[in-house]
Phi, psi and omega in degrees: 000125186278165181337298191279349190284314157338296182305306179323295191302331221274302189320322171288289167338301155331300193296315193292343214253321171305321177291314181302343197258330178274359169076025171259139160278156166273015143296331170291356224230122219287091164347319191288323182312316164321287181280010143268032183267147188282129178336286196328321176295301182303308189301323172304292178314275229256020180268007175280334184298111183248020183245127194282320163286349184255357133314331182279333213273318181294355226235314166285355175317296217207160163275007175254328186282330145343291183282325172327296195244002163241136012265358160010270198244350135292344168252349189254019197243296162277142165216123169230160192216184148232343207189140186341298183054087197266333174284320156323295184292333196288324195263339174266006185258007185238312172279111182259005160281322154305291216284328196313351191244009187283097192276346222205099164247137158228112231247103244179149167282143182322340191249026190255129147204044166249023164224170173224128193281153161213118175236157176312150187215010184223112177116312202307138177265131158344078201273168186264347176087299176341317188232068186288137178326137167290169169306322179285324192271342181275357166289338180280338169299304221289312142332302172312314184285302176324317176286325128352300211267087156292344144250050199265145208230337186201124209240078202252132182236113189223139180215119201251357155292108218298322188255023153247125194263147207294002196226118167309302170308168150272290238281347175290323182280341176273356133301325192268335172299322186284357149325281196289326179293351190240010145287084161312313193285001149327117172240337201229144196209148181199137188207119187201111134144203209288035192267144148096006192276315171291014190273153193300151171260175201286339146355283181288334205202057167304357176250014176038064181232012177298323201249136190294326188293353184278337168281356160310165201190160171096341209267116194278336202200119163209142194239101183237089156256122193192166180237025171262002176242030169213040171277126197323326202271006154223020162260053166271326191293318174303321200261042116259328176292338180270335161304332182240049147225064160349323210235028160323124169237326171236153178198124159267157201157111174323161193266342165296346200293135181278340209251039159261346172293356158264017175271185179201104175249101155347315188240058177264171208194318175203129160268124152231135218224082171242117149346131152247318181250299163175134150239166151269161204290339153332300243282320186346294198279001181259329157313316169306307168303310181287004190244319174291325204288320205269096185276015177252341185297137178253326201232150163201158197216084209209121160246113165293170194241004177197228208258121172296183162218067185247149160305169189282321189265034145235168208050109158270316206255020178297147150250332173214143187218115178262104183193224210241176187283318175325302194270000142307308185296309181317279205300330166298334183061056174206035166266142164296160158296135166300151173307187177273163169255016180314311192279000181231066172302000199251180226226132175229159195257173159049208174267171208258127156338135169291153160318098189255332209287129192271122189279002150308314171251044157293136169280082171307133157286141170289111199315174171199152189290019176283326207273124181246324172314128122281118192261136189270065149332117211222307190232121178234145156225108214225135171279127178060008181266121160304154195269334174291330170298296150328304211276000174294282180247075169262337192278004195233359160217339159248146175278112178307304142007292160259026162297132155223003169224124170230145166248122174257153177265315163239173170199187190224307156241177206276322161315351178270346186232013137295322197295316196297297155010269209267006147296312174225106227252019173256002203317141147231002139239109222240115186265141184239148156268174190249026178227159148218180176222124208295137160329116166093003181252143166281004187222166176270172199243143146285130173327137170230145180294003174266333185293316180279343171271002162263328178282313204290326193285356166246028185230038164295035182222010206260116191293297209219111165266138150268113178135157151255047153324326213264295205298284223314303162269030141275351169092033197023038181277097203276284208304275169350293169306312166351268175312348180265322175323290204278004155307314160309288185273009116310326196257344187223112188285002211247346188313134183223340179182146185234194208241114173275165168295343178249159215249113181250076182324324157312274195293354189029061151201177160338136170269190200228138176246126169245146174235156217242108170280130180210119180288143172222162172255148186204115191058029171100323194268108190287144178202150181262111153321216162172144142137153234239148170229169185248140188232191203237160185253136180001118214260120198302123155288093193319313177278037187250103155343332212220018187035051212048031179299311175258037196271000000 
């Protein structure tokens, strides 16, 4: 790239990056500077623009920017699919000017519906139904396009049919990896579900060069959930494809893969460690180690399966955290020393049990002044720690300061999580359970909406309740609830959204009643509006550590 062509970006960029600071669109924004840069330069310039409106907002400016960037860059950008589409692939294996700008595939079985797809419809030719494609050729489009798309940066392929393979063939899924491996510009890479079942084991195939993913490389962000990587006869094969990714920041991985405490990623940043099938309870100390080991980690997502074993000085640089009471304690420096792992041999199945045990007649250690780190902690979610427990070691492993999303699972009174309130007073998403259990009492209580409107009231800064606290003490009662909304959202000014009753099967969560504010004048005067819609909930991110925990 010459001097000036440089010069074209640096210059474009300024302009975009100044309107955007000033909270202006580019449609406000005088056009010619842009268009008079040679297309190749313009194409570059918005393919740095990932916000799907502010493509609209330049793309409405004018009618030259208008044939510029539609269907370009608004449509040519994201392709997430569920179902074959064999004319789709047929048109990106041949316009390799359209595929060339496709940055984000996502790729999914017809019974995937935690996305809502999207692909290009314009430029696409029609099919007639009549001669539908054989299989081999639209895998080979499908090759052809992916080798197009020269800027493709992230590649998510997921099949949640346990026993169905993502491919008729293997050599098909093995064409699209090898595919996908001579895209350098590949950062993000995700393979979740029945991928890699036909691959060699290292026996047959010590230089690991039968199945393509083992050779990959360049790769920043990789989600390898399947229960084909942690088959005994191929994770040498896993511990070399991860061995030769140096510059790893992120990692999703079953919690069985046995060989990751001999890796080491300088630049890791967020860990997820999930069960899929079953291990032993061993595997702990070695999870501890590589995880103590890795002082970088920022988001982590880990259920020990017994007791962990980390030091008080380890994860310094945590933000965000999902787990058990254990690895509070460890990092608080108020853990008994863990067994040994000779004793703890037996094997656990499935997903992990919810937390039934009352951490009263736990042997709490009482906290000590060992533990000195404060971790700038942002997001916690701890299975079975009680807000009193909290309010114990909180000072001995986080700075209360930068709590702003908690989730509590439990409590005992409605005074320990006002106290929780006013420990931590930047908190602005706050998850309640909808029981707690009172000192001296044997059974648990249901939340009542006066308990909840003294707790939230020590949560001013608080935006988005979570839980279903609210419906539980309205009796699931719609007029009742009604009137506990604009009650909420009185009592609370910043407040935007809460947890509705109903059950979004797609998205598999909660729907969101979000609320709606509108200032008016009445009399010489501002008065403030209330009022509320029920909206569908947030569409999951393959790349959220924590799976929508904190949405």
């Amino acid at each position: 790239m010459t001097n000036i062509m440089r010069g074209d970006i640096t210059y474009a960029l300024k302009e975009i990056r100044s309107y955007q600071q000033k909270g202006r669109a580019f449609g406000t924004m005088d056009p010619a500077s842009l268009l008079r840069l040679p297309p190749e330069i313009l194409d570059g310039i918005l393919a740095l623009i990932d916000n799907h409106e502010d493509i609209l907002s330049f793309a409405l400016a004018n009618k030259k920017c208008s044939e510029f960037a539609i269907p370009r860059h608004t449509q040519y950008r994201i392709l997430r699919i569920r179902h074959p589409y064999p004319q789709l692939w047929a048109h990106l294996a041949q316009r390799a000017d359209l595929a060339s700008l496709i940055t984000h595939v996502h790729i999914a079985d017809n019974n995937t519906l935690l996305f809502t797809e999207r692909k290009p419809s314009t430029l696409v030719p029609q099919s007639d139904g009549q001669n539908p494609l054989d299989e081999t050729v639209r895998i080979l489009n499908i090759c052809k396009a992916i080798n197009n798309m020269k800027s493709l940066r992230s590649f998510i392929w997921e099949l949640h049919m346990r026993y169905r393979r993502p491919t008729l063939l293997p050599e098909h899924e093995d064409s699209i990896l090898r595919t996908l491996r001579k895209r350098k510009t590949l950062e993000y890479l995700a393979l979740i579900g029945p991928f890699g079942s036909h691959a060699q084991s290292y026996s047959h195939d010590p230089e690991s060069k039968l199945y393509p993913l083992w050779r990959f490389g360049n790769l920043k962000f990789l989600n390898l959930l399947g229960d084909a990587w942690v088959r005994p006869a191929v994770t040498y094969h896993v511990l070399r494809l991860l061995a030769n990714l140096p510059h790893l920041e992120h990692l999703v991985i079953p919690l069985e893969f046995f060989h990751l405490h001999r890796l080491t990623f300088p630049s890791l940043k967020a860990l997820r460690l999930q069960l899929l099938t079953g291990a032993s309870a061993s595997l702990d100390l070695t999870r501890s180690q590589f995880i103590e080991r890795h002082t970088t980690l920022e988001h982590l997502c880990w259920f020990p399966l017994a007791l962990p074993s980390l030091t008080p000085e380890a994860l310094p640089n945590l933000k965000g955290l999902s787990t058990t009471r254990h690895v509070v304690e460890c990092l608080a420096s108020v853990a008994p020393p863990p067994p040994t792992p000779s004793s703890l041999s037996f094997a656990v199945f499935q997903n992990l049990p919810s937390i039934t045990e009352d951490p009263r007649e736990m042997n709490t250690v009482l906290p000590t002044p060992s533990g000195t780190i404060r971790r700038p902690i942002e997001c916690l979610d701890v299975r079975s720690l009680d807000a009193r427990s909290l309010l114990d070691f909180h000072q001995y492993f986080l700075d209360s300061r930068k709590l702003r999303k908690l989730k509590l699972h439990t409590f005992y009174d409605v005074s320990d999580v006002c106290q929780v309130g006013d420990t931590f007073p930047e908190v602005t998403w706050l998850w309640l359970p909808n029981a707690h259990l009172p000192s001296g009492s044997a059974h648990p209580k249901a939340i009542e909406l006066e308990d909840l409107y003294t707790i939230v009231s020590h949560f001013p800064h608080l935006e988005v309740l979570r839980g279903q606290a609210a419906w539980t003490g309205a009796g699931y009662e719609f007029d009742q609830m009604h009137h506990a909304i604009f009650q909420l959202a009185t009592m609370l000014p910043n407040l935007r959204q809460l947890d509705h009753s109903g059950f979004d099967e797609h998205r598999q969560a909660f729907k969101r009643i979000e609320i709606q504010r509108e200032i008016v004048v009445e009399d010489g005067q501002e008065v403030e509006h209330l009022n509320y819609k029920v909206v569908k909930p947030k569409l999951r991110d393959t790349w959220d550590i924590f799976d929508g925990s904190f949405d």
